[in-house]
N, C-alpha and C positions, 0 to 999 in steps of 0.2 A: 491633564487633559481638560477636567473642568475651569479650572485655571483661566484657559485661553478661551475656553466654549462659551462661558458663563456674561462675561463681556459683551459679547457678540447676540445675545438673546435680545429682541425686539428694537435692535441696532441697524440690520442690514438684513434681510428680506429673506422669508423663511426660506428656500427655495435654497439661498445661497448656503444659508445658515444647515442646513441638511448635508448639502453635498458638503461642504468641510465638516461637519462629521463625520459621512460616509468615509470620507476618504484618511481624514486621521488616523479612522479605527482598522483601516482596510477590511471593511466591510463587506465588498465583495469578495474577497479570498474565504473571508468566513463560512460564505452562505454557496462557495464553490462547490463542494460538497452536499448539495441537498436539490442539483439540478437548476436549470435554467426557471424553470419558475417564480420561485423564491429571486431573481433578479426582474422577472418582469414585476413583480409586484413591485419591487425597487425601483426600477423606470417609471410604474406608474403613479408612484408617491412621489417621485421629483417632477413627473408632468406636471400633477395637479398642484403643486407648490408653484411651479412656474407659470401655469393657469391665474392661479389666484392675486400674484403680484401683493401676496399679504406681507404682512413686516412682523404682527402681534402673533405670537401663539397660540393664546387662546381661542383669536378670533382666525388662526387658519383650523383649530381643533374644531371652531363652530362650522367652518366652510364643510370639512368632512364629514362631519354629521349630517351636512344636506343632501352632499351629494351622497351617502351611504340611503338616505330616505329618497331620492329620487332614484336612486337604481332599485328599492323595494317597488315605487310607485311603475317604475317601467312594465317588474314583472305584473303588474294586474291590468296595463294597456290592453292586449285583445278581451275582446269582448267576447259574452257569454254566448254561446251558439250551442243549440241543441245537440247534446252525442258528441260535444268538441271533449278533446284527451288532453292538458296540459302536464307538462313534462315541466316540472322544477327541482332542486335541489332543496333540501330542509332547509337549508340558511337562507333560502330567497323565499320560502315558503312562510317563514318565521311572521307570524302578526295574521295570518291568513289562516280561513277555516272554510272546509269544504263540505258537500254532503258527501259524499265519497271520495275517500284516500286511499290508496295504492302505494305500499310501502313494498318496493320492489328489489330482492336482490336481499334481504334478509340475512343471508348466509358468510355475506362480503366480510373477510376479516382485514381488518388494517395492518397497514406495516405496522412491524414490530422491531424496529432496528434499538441497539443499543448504542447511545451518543456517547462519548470520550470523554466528555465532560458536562456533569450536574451541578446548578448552583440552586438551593432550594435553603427557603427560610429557618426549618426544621435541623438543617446538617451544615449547611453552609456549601463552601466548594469543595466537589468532589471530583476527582481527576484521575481515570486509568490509563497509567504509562506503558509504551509501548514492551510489547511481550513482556509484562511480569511473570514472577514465579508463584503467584500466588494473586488472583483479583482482593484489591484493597478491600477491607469492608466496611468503611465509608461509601465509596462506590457504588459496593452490592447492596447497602441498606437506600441510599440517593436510586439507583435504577429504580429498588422494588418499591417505594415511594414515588415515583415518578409513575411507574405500571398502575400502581392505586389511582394517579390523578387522570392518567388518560383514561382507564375502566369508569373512573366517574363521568367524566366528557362523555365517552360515548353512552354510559346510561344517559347524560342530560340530553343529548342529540337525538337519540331513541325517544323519550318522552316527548320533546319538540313533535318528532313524526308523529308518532299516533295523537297528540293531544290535536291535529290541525282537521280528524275528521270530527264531523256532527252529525251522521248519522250512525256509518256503516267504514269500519276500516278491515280492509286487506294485505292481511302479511301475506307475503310472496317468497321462500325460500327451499332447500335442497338439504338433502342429509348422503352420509356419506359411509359405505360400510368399508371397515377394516378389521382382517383378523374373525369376519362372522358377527363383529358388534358395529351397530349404527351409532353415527356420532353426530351429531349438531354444532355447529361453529359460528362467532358472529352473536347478533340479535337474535338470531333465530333461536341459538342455545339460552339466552336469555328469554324471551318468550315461553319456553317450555319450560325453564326451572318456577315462571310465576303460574304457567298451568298445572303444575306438579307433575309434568309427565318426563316420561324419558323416550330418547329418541327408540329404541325397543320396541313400547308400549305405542307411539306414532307409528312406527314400521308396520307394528301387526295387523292397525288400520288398512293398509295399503289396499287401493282399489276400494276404496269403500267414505261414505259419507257420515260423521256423527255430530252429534248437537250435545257441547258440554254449557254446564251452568257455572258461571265465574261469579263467585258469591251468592249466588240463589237469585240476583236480578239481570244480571249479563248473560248472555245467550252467547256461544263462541262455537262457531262451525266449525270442524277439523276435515280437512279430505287432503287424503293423499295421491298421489297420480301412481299406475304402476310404474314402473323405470319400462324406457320405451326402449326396446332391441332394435335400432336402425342398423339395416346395410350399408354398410362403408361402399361409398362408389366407389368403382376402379379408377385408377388414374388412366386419362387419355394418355395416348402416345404420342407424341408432336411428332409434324411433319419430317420427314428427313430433308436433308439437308441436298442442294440439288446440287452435282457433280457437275467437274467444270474440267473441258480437257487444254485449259490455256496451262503455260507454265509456272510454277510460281516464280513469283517476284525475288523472293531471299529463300536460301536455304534453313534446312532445319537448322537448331542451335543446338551445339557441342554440348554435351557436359564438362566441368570443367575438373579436371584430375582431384585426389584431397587436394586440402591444403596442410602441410603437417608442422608443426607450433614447437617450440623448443618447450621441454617441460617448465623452465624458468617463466616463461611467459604464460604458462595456461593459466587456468583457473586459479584460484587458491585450494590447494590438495585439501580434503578431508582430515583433520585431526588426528591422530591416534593414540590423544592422551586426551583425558576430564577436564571439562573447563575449568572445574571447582579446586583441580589437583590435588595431590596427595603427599607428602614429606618426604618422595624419595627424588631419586636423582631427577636434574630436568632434563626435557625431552630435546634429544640432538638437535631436531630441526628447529627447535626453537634460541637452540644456539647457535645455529648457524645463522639464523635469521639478523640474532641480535651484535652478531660479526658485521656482515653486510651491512648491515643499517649504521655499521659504525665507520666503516670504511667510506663508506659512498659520502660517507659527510666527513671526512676523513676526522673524526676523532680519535685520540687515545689515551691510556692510561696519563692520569695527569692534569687535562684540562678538562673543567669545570663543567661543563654542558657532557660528558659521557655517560656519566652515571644515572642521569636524567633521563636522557635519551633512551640508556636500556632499558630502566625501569619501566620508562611509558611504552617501549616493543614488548616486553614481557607480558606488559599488563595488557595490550592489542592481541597478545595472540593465544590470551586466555586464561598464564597464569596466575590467579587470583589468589592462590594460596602463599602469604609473605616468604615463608620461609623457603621453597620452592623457586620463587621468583629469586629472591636475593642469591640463592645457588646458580640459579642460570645468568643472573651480571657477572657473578665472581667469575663463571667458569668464563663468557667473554671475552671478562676484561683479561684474564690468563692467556688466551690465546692472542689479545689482540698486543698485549705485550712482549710476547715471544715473535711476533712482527714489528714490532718497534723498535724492538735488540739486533733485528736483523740487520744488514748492510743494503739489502734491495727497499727497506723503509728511506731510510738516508737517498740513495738513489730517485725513487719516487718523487721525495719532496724536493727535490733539486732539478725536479726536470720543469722543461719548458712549455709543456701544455699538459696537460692532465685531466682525463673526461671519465667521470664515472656513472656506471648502468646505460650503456649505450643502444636506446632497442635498435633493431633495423628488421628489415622483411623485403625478401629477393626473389626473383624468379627460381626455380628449383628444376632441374631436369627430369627428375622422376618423379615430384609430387606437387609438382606445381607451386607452390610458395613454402620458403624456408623465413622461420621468425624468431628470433631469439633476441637477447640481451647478454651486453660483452659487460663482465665487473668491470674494468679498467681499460684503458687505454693510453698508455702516456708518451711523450717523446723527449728522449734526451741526445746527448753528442753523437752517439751510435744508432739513430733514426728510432721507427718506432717501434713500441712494445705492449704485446695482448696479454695481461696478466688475468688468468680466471683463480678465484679464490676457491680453497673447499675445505671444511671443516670437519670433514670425514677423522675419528678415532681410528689410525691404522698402527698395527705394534706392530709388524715387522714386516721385513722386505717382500716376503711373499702378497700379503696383504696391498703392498705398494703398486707393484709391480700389476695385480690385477685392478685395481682402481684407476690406475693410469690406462689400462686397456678400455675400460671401462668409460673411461673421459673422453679419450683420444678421436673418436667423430664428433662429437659436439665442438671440440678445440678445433677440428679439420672444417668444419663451416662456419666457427668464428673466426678464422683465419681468412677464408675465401671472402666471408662476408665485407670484413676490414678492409683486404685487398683490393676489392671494387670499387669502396668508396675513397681507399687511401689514394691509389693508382699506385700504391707500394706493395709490396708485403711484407709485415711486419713480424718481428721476435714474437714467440709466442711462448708461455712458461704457465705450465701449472703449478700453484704454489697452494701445497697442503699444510696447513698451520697444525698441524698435529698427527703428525708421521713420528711416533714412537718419540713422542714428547719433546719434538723439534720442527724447525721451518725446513722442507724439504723441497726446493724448485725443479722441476722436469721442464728440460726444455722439449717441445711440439714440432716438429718437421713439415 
């Protein structure tokens, strides 16, 4: 970056030379994040470059220095009028001294947000990655270093204020009780930790006026206001609304029936194994997972990219623990092999179109939209065919016999669904790659 920037320095016209920074750095994405302000200030650092028509650095760094003293000099334009109130911020006040100052609002605490990333002289970069298990403590040491340097700002911002009166200055602030104990926040809590007091000891003032001596030469008045018990006005009632006996224009609007979502397509279900996992067997659904993901892409035992492929499903769907993971490729690739051995594998790969995870979403008579996703659809000499995969462990026939009940409407609307878009209807076969440690097809009516 400095490379190309460096070149370009007193070359071609600050103005220009800014915005290919800005934009290099994507500068704006940066400062997205911290609201549109921090871009006006942006816009108004590229005006005044493009104002300036400077080319030298230094001498647009002198242009800002003017114009930073000519906007002090604006604030002291109106003129002094008897009983006049001006209203300024400490940074415009900065250079300026009054006979009376009103430090208002005392109590104001600043945001306190904590930034993603710290780069400080002390620690260097310090960077907290999204959801860790633990905040870095590089990080927690850079925050609380950074909390240090902004408590010092606002002490030095504090001293600015009071230092701009000359005769007589007015803190202005609020205390706050919780629990039965009063608390001071802000300036204001500073304030009273250099009066020695505690906000307690101000409270017990309340309604009352006293004259403290701040080093034996400073006079410092303390009064407290009682807390004022106002009436909440009632809320008015607004007008009603005037009645009209024309007809309406459009009727009301229907609700519209559910909409009901094949479980394949909803969410991603809730886990019911550790992400960290554990040494024992892996979890079904994570091998059924890493089936699917093998088929869709149709790999299998043998070619180079499978093994990979389960690996990184494994590792997406939480098994973190090696040993674990490698049990759920092996059991996979097991079952994806006993699909490979089969004759409807062969079949498959011989056919003349072949579309796999097919979502669709239909009108529905009873709930208004039907939504699922078909494993397979392929077409060979004998038209087409709806294969659903399932990876269900069944030992015997009884066990089959109700999982096939169990499937049998799901296959009944990927059948309908096919058939609407086929303008056919198609074979349809539930094929359980592990029905008593064999490939077991049911053909769907």
């Amino acid at each position: 970056f400095l490379e190309t920037m460096i070149p370009l320095v007193e070359r071609v016209p600050v103005a220009e030379l800014l915005k290919t920074m800005i934009d290099r750095l994507d500068y704006r994405a940066i400062l997205a994040s911290r609201g549109e302000r921090l871009w006006r200030n942006l816009d108004k650092l590229l005006e005044d470059a493009r104002a300036s028509g400077l080319v030298r650095v230094s001498a647009f760094f002198e242009y800002l220095t003017t114009l930073r003293e000519a906007g002090v000099r604006q604030g002291e334009a109106p003129a002094e009028a008897l009983g006049a109130v001006r209203l300024m911020t400490i940074h415009k006040a900065k250079g300026l001294e009054f006979d009376l100052v009103v430090l208002a609002d005392a109590s104001r605490q600043p945001v306190n947000r904590a930034d993603p990333v710290y780069l400080l002289p002390e620690l260097g970069l310090a960077v907290n990655p999204d959801q860790p298990e633990a905040t870095p403590l590089r990080y927690a040491i850079s925050r609380w270093y950074d909390g240090l340097q902004a408590d010092a700002e606002e002490n030095r911002v504090l001293y600015v204020a009071c230092t701009r009166a000359r005769e007589k200055l007015i803190i202005s602030g609020h205390m706050a009780q919780n629990k039965g104990k009063w608390t001071a926040n802000g300036w204001m809590k500073s304030v009273l930790e250099h009066l020695e007091l505690t906000p307690d000891q101000v409270a017990g003032t309340m309604g009352k006026s006293e004259l403290l001596q701040l080093d034996g030469t400073v006079a410092v008045g303390l009064q407290v206001a009682e807390p004022a018990d106002l009436p909440v006005p009632p809320e008015e009632a607004g007008a009603a609304w005037p009645g009209s006996k024309a007809s309406p224009i459009m009727g009301p609007l229907e609700l519209k029936p559910f909409e009901g979502l094949d479980p394949d397509m909803a969410k991603d279900p809730e886990r019911a194994w550790r992400a960290t996992g554990g040494t024992g067997h892996p979890p079904a659904a994570v091998v059924g997972l890493l089936v699917h993901s093998a088929i869709r892409l149709w790999l299998f035992p043998g070619d180079p990219q499978l093994t990979p492929l389960l690996e990184s499903e494994a590792l997406s769907a939480g098994l973190v623990e090696p040993g674990q993971r490698a049990r759920a490729v092996r059991e996979a690739e097991k079952l994806l092999a006993r699909m490979q051995a089969h004759d409807l594998f062969a079949e498959i790969s011989a056919a003349e179109q072949r579309h796999h995870e097919i979502p669709y979403s239909r009108p529905h008579a009873s709930w208004g939209s039907d939504s699922g996703r078909i494993d397979l659809l392929y077409r060979s000499g004998e038209g087409w065919r709806l294969i659903d995969f399932k990876t269900d462990e069944l030992r015997d026939e009884d066990a089959l016999k109700e999982a096939v009940v169990t499937y049998r409407p799901q296959m009944e609307r990927y059948l309908a669904a096919a058939q609407q878009f086929l303008g056919e209807k198609p074979g349809a076969v539930l094929c359980f790659l592990d029905a008593m440690d064999e490939v077991h097809l049911v053909e769907i009516e």
